[in-house]
N, C-alpha and C positions, 0 to 999 in steps of 0.2 A: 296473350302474355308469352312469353320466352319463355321455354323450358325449366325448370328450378334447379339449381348445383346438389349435384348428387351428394349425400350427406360425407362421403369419403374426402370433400374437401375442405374439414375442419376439423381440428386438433382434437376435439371433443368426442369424434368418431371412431370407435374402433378399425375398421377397416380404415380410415385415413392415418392413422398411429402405424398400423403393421405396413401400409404400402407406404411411407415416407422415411419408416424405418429400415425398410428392408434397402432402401434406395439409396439413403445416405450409407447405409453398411456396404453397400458393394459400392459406391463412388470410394472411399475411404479405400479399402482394399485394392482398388484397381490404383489410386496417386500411392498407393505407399510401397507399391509394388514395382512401378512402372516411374514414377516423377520425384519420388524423396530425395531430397539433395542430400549427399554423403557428411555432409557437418551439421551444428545446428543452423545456420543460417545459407543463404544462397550465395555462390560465389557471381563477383561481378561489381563494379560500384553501384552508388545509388540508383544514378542514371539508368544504366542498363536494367536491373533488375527490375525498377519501377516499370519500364517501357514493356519490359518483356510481359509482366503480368497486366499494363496495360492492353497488353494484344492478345493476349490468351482473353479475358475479358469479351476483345470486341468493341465496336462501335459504341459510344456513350448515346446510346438512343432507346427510349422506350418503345421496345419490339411491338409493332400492331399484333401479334398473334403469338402466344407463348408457346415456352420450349417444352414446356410438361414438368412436372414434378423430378422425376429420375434424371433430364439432360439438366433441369438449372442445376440440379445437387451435383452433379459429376462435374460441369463447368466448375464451380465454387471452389468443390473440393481438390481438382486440381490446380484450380490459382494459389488457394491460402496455403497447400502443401509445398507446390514447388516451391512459390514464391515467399512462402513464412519463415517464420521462426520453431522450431521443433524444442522446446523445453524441456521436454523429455533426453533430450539429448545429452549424454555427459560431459560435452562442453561445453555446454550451457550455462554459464554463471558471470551475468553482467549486472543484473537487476535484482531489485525483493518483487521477483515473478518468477514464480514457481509453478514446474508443471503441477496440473491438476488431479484432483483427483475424480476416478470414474463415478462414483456414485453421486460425488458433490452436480457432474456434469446430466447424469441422468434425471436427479431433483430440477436440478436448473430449467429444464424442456419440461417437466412435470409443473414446473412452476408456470413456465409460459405458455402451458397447454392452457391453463385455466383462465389466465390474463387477469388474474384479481389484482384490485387494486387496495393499498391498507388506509384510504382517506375517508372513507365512510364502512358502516357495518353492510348496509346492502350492497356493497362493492367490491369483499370479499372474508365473509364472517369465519371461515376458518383460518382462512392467511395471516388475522390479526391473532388471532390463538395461537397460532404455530410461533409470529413474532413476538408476542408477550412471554412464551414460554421460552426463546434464547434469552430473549432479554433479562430472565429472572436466571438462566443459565450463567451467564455473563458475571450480574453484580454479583451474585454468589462468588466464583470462580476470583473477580476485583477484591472481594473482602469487604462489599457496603453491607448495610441495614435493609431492613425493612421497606424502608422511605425510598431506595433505590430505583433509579429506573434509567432507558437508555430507549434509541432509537437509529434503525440502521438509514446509510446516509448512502450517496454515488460514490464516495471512497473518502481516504484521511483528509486530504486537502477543504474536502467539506465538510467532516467532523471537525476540525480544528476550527472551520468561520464560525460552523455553528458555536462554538466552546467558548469560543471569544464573544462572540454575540451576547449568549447569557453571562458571561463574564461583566460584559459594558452593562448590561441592562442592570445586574447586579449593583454596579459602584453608583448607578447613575441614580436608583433609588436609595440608595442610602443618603445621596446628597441633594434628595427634594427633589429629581428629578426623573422625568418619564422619558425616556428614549424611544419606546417606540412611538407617541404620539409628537412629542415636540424634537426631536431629534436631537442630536450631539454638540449642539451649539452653546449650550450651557457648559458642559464639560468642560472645565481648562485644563487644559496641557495635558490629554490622556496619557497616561505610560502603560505598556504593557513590557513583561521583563522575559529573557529567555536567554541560552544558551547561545554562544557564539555561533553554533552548530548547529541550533533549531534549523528545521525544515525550512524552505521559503513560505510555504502557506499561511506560516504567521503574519510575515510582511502583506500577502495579499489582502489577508484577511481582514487586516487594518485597514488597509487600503479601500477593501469593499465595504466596509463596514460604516466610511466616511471620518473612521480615524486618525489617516493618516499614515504613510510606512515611516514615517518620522518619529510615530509615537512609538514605537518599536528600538528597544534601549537592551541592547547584546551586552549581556556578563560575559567575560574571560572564565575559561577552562581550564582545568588541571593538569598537569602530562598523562594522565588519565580519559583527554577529553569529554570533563564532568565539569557541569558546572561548581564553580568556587563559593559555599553558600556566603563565605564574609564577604564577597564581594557583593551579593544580594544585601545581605544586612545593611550593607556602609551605602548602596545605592537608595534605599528605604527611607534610610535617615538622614541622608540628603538631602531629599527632595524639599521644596518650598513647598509653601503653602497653594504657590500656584500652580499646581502640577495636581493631578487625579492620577493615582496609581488603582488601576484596573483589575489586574489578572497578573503571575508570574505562572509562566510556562515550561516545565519542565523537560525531558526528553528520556522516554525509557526508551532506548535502542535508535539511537543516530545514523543516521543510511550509511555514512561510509565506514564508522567505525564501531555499531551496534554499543556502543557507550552510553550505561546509564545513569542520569544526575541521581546525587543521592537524597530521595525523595523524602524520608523524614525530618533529615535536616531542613529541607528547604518548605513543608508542610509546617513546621515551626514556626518560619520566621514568619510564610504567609498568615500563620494563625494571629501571631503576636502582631500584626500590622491591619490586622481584619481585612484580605483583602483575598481574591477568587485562587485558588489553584488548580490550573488544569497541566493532564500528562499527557503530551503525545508520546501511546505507547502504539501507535502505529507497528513497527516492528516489532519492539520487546514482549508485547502484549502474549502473545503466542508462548512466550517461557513457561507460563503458567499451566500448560500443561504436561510440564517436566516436573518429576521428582525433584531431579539433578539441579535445574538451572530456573525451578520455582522464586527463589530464596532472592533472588536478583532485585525481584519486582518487590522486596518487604518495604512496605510504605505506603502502595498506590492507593489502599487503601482510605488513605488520610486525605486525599482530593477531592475537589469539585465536581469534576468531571474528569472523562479520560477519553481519549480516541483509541481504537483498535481496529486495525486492519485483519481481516478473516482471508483475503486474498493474498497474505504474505505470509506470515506465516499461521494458515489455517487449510491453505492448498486448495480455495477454493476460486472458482471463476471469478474474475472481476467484473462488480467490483461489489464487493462486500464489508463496507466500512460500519461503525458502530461505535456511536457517541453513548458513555453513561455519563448518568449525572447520580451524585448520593443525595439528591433531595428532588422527588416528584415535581417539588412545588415550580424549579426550576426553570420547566416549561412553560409557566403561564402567559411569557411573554408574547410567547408563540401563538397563544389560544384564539381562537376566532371563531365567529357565530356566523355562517352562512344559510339564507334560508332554501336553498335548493340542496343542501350538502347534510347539513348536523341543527336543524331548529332546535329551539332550547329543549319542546317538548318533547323530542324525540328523545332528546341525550337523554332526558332526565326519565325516560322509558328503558334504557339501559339500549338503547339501537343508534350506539355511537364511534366512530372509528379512529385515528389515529392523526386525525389531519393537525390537532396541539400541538405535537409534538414536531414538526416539521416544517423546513423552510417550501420543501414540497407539495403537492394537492395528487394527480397520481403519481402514485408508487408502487412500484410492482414487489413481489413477496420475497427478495433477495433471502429473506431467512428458511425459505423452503431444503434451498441446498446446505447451507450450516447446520439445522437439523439432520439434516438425513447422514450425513459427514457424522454426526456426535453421536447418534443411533449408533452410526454403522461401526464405527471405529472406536468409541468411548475415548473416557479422556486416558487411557494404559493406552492406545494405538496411536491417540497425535503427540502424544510425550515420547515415544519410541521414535517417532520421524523425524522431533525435536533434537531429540539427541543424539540421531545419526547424524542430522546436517552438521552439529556443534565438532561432533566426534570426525567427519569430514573436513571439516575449517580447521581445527587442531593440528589436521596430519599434513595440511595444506601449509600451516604454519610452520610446522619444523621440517618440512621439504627445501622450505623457503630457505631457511635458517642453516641449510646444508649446501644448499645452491652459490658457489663463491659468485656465479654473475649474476644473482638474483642479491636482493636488501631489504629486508623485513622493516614494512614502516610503522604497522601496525596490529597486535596478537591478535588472536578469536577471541571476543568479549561474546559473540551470540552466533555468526554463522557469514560471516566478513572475514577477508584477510586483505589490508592495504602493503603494498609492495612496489619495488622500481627495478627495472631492468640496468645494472651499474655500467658504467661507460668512461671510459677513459679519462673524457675531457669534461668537466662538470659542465659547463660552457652548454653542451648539445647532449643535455640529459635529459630535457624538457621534451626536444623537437623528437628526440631517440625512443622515448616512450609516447609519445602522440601515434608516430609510424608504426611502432611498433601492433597497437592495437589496432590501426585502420589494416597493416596487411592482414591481419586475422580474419577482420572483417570483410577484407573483399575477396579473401582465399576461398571463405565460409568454413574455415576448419577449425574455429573456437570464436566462441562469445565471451567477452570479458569485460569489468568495468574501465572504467576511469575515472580519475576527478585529481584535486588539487589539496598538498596538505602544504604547511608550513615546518618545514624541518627543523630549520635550524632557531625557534624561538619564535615568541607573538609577535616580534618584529620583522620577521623575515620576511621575504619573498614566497608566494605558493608555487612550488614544484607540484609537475604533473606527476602521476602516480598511477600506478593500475590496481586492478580489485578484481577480486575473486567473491562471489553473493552466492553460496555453494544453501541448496533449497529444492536439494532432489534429491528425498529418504531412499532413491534404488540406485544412488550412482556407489561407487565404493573406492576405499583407498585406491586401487590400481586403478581405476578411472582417473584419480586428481595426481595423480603419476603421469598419465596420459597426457593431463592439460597442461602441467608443469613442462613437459616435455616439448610438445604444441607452443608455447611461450619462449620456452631456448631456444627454439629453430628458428622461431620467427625474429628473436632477435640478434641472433646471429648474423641473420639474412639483410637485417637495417644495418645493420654495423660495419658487414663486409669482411670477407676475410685476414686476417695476416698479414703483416710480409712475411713470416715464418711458413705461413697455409698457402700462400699465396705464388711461394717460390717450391 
């Protein structure tokens, strides 16, 4: 027989933990020293950059004979550094991705040292204790009952199918029907309702769900961009007889402009029409643990279900998503008897794991690092991070608002600011801001959004727009002085000088 692997070659080892740790500490230190690119991202277009870390990389071929523990780490750690994105960076803010935090990062490798899995109890009996104890951290923190419960997901896009799932299952047994055995065919005309603004995931979700992105019926918004609840009411009472209305979907913190629908109005009329409410608070979720900017969220409590993302603002690795529901019972759609996995007798022996609650079978213990993050920092230490980013966005706002070649499109409701660089000729305002953010991008000397609002009314045209997703508690006002600055130059630079500069 062949020699046996010396026990240093697995996570579970001591001596394997200190020599992989020490390894990655000095690859890390030699790229950040030697390869960090001077902005958050790399200068170069796609093209180039991609090619370049394709050759740092090397040959797509599985090497007969490995490089060793210390050269794969140093190779990696040089690619993803030169070649990455630095979040950490104070101009950083294109996205709700937010540098991390170290300890949520140290849980995370703690989590994958052990490789448990939460779909049976012999698969990982503390990983399911650790996840049942966020989960009761959570409904708490949402304002459910007792009856509460939730399950973490690969991120919100999947919290949301899941939400609509039990949603459908929900309307589909009220009207004599079983969806998960006979399917959606019974169903006429599903609707589900949501914000002009909602996320796409809704439409997907329809779409996977065997709904339909058809069944997905957009209410008009506020100048607030909130949803209008008489517009829900008068859509409700519309409807014919032949239409199944599902779910109405609400939105605590909208990606580009952190706007939240007003959640007990619209938890009313869901109630008065007997029909599911779910929140994606994906973003806003995270307000909660602000003193300040708690108060936002009053309402979500009155839901179905809710999505939260722990990855946006929770500062934790992606992807750390988290479906609740205020009723246990919610999950049973999902329940399944497998006899290699959960036999009845087993369950009913109390040696049972989490695979109900999920459209997954393994799942790895994502709630290791949110614990260790709520240990470490309590809910006073991510409410202080909270409200730096807001108190960041604010000062980001009335920068804006001083800036005569800058146009404020939309305030800080959470930790957003929408904006246009102005331009002479309304004509090439669109093309003006598109360039504007690609020179940044291929300078690499700022990260910034974009996307598209409608200015001038619900009828209008969408105008391109840029965004600042400010979700780094160490950057400071003189930092977003900095990016501000970084944005005039660059658009300066699209525009061209003068004839007064120019002569």
């Amino acid at each position: 027989m062949p020699a046996p692997f010396p026990p240093s070659v697995l996570a579970h080892s001591r001596e394997g933990l200190i020599e992989v740790s020490a390894a990655l500490a000095e690859a890390v230190d030699t790229a950040l020293a030697t390869r960090r690119p001077a902005g958050p991202i790399p200068a170069g277009t796609p093209a180039d950059v991609l090619a370049a870390a394709a050759d740092d990389l090397g040959p797509a071929e599985l090497p007969a004979q490995g490089l060793g523990t210390k050269a794969a780490l140093q190779k990696l750690t040089s690619v993803l550094v030169e070649h990455g994105i630095d979040l950490s960076h104070p101009k950083a803010a294109a996205h709700l991705q937010p540098p991390v935090l170290s300890v949520a990062v140290a849980a995370d490798a703690l989590a994958s040292a052990g490789n448990a899995s939460l779909d049976t109890y012999d698969s990982g009996p503390s990983a399911i204790a650790v996840e049942r104890w966020l989960i009761r951290v959570l409904t708490g923190l949402a304002g459910f009952g007792e009856r509460a419960d939730g399950v973490l997901t690969p991120g919100g896009s999947l919290s949301n199918l899941l939400g609509v799932l039990l949603a459908r299952d929900a309307a589909a047994l009220r009207r004599g029907v079983n969806a998960r055995e006979d399917g959606v065919a019974a169903l006429s005309g599903p609707v589900v309702f949501c914000s002009e603004l909602a996320h796409f995931s809704v439409h997907r979700a329809c779409a996977a769900l065997g709904l339909g992105e058809s069944a997905v019926h957009p209410l008009p918004t506020d100048e607030h961009h909130r949803i209008r609840p008489e517009a829900l009411r008068k859509a409700l009472e519309e409807l014919g007889p032949d239409r199944t209305p599902l779910a109405v979907i609400a939105t605590a913190g909208t990606t580009d402009f952190g706007s939240i629908d007003p959640l007990p109005q619209i938890a009313e009329i869901a109630a008065d029409h007997g029909i599911w409410m779910h929140v994606d608070a994906a973003y806003g979720f995270g307000t909660l643990f602000s003193d300040r900017l708690g108060s936002k969220l009053a309402g979500l409590e009155l839901a179905d279900s809710v999505t939260l993302d722990l990855h946006k603002i929770g500062w934790l690795p992606a992807a750390t998503s988290v479906l609740l529901v205020s009723d246990t019972t919610a999950f049973t759609a999902l329940d399944r008897k497998v006899a290699y996995l959960n036999p009845a007798d087993d369950s009913e022996a109390g040696y049972d794991g989490l695979l109900g609650r999920s459209l997954q079978t393994t799942r790895r213990p994502d709630a290791v690092k949110a614990v260790a993050t709520m240990m470490a920092h309590g809910r006073a230490g991510l409410g202080r991070m909270i409200d730096t980013c807001h108190d960041l966005a604010r000062h980001a706002e009335q920068r804006i608002r001083r800036e005569a070649e800058l146009e404020l499109v939309s305030p800080a409701e959470l930790t957003t600011v929408v904006f246009r660089y102005r331009t002479a000729d309304p004509a090439l305002a669109d093309s003006l801001n598109g360039a504007l953010r690609r020179r940044l991008l291929e300078s690499g000397s700022a990260l910034i959004g974009r996307t598209e609002v409608r200015l001038d009314g619900p009828d209008a045209p969408e105008s391109v727009c840029l965004k600042f997703t400010l979700l780094n508690p160490t950057a400071t006002a003189e930092d977003i002085d900095g990016l501000i600055g970084t944005v005039l130059e660059a658009g300066r630079d699209c525009t061209g000088p003068t004839e007064e500069e120019a002569a």
